[in-house]
C-alpha positions as a Markdown table, in Angstrom:
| # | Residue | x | y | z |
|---|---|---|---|---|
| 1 | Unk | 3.3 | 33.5 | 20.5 |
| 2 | Unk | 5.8 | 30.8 | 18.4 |
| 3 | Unk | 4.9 | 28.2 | 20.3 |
| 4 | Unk | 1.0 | 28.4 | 19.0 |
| 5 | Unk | 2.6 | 29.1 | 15.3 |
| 6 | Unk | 4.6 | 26.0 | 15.7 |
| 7 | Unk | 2.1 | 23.8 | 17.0 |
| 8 | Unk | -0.3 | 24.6 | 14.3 |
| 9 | Unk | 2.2 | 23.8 | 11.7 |
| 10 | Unk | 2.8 | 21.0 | 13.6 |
| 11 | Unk | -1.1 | 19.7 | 13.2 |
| 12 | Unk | -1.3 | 20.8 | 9.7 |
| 13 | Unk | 1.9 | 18.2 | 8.8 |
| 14 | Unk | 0.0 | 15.6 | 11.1 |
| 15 | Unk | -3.2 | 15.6 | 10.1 |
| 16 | Unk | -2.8 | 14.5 | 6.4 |
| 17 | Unk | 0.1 | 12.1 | 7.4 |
| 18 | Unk | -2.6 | 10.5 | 9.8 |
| 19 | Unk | -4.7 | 10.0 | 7.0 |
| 20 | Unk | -2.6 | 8.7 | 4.4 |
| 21 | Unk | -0.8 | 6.2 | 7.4 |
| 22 | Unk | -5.1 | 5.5 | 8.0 |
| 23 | Unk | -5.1 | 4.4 | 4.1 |
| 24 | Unk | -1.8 | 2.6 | 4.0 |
| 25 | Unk | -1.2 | 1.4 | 7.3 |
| 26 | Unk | -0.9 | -2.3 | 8.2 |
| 27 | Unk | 1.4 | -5.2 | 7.4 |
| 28 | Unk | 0.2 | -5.7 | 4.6 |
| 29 | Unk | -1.3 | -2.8 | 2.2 |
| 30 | Unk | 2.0 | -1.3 | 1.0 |
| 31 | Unk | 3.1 | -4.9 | 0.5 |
| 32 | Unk | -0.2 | -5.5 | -1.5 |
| 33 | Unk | 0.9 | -2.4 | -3.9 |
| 34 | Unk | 3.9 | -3.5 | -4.7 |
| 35 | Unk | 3.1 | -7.3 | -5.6 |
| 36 | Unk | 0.5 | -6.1 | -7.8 |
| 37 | Unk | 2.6 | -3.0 | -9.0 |
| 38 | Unk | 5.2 | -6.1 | -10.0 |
| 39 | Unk | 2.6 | -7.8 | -12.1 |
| 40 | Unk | 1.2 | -10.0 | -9.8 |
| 41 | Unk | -2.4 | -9.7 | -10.9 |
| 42 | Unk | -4.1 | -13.0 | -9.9 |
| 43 | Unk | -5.4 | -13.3 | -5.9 |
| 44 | Unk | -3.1 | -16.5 | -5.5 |
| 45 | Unk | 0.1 | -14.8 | -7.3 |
| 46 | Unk | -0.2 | -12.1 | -5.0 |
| 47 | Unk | -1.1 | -14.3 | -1.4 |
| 48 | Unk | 2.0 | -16.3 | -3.7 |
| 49 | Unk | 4.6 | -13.4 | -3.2 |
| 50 | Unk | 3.6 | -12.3 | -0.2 |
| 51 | Unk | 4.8 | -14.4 | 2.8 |
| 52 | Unk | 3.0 | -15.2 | 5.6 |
| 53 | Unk | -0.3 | -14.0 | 4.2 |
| 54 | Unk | -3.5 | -15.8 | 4.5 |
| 55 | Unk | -6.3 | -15.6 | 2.0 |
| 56 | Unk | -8.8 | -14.3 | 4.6 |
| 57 | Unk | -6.3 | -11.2 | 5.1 |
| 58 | Unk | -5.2 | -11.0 | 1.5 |
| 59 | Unk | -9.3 | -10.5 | 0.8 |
| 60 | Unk | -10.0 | -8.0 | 3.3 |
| 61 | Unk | -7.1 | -5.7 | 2.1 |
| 62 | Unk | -7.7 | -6.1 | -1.4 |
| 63 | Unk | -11.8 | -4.7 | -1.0 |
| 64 | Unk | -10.3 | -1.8 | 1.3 |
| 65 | Unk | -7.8 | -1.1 | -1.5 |
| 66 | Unk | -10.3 | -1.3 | -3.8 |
| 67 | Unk | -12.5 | 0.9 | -1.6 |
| 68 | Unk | -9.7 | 3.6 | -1.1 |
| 69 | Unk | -9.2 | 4.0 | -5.0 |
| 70 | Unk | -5.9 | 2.6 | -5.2 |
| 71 | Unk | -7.1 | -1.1 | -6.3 |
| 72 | Unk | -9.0 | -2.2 | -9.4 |
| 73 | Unk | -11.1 | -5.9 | -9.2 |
| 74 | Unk | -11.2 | -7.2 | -12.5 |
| 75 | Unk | -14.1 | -9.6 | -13.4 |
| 76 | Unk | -13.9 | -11.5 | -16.8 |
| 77 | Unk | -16.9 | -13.4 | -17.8 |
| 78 | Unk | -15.0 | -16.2 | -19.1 |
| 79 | Unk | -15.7 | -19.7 | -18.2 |
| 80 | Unk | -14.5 | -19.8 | -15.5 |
| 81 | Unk | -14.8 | -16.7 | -14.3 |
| 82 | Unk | -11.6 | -14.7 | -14.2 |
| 83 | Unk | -10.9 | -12.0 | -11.4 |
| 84 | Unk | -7.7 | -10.2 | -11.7 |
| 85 | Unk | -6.0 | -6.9 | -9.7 |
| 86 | Unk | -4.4 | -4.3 | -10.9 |
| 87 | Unk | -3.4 | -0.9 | -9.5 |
| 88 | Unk | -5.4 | 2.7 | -10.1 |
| 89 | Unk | -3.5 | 5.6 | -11.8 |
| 90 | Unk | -3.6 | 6.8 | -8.4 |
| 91 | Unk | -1.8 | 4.3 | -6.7 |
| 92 | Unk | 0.9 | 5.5 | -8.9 |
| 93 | Unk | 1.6 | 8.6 | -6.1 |
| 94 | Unk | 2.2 | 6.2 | -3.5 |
| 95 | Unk | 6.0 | 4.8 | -5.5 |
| 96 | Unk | 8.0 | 7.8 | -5.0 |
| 97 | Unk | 7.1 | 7.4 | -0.9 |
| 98 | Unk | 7.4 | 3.8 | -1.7 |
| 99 | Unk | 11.0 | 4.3 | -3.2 |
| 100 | Unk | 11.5 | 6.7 | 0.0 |
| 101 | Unk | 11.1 | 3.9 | 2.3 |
| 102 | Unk | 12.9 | 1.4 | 0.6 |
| 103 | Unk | 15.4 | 3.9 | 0.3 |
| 104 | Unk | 15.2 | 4.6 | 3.9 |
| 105 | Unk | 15.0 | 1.2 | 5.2 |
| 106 | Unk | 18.5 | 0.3 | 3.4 |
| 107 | Unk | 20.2 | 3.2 | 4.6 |
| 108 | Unk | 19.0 | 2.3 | 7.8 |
| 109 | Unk | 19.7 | -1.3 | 7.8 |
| 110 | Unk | 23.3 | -0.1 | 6.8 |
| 111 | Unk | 23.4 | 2.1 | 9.5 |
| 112 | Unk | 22.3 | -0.7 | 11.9 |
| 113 | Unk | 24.6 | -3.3 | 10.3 |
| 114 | Unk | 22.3 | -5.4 | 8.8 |
């Protein structure tokens, strides 16, 4: 009977790694985080530092950020109006898997040879 014991341990690491790659999956999400994690709080600072982005794509991903928690729309009733970004407390869980990957991705371009 291992083999049924290691495939459900297998499901029970899958299944939440599905839904957090479900949350933060994309070109562009993890990208999102991190320009705005930088300080990049205005919509054209972040399409700004984010090559290759357009605004249509930049909008979508911003309101399912900010649907998922992880994203906060700031309206300012100024004149004009004023809408900034800025992250949640939660979207403070994702760095340490952000540092993983950056850590990963230069250890692997390393390993590649750049």
């Amino acid at each position: 009977m291992p083999a049924k014991r290691e495939f459900y341990e297998c499901l029970e690491t899958l299944k939440p790694v599905r839904d957090t790659l479900n949350i933060i999956n994309g070109k562009w999400k993890l990208v999102i985080i991190i320009s705005v994690g930088a300080g990049n709080d205005r919509f054209t600072d972040i399409q700004e530092s984010i090559e290759g982005i357009t605004p249509k794509v930049l909008a979508k991903e911003l309101k399912e950020l900010e649907q998922h928690q992880l994203i906060k729309r700031i309206v300012t009733a100024d004149y004009p109006v004023k809408i900034s970004y800025q992250l949640e407390v939660y979207a403070e869980t994702l760095t340490p898997i952000i540092q993983a990957l950056k850590d990963w991705g230069l250890n692997h371009r390393k390993k590649i040879g750049d």
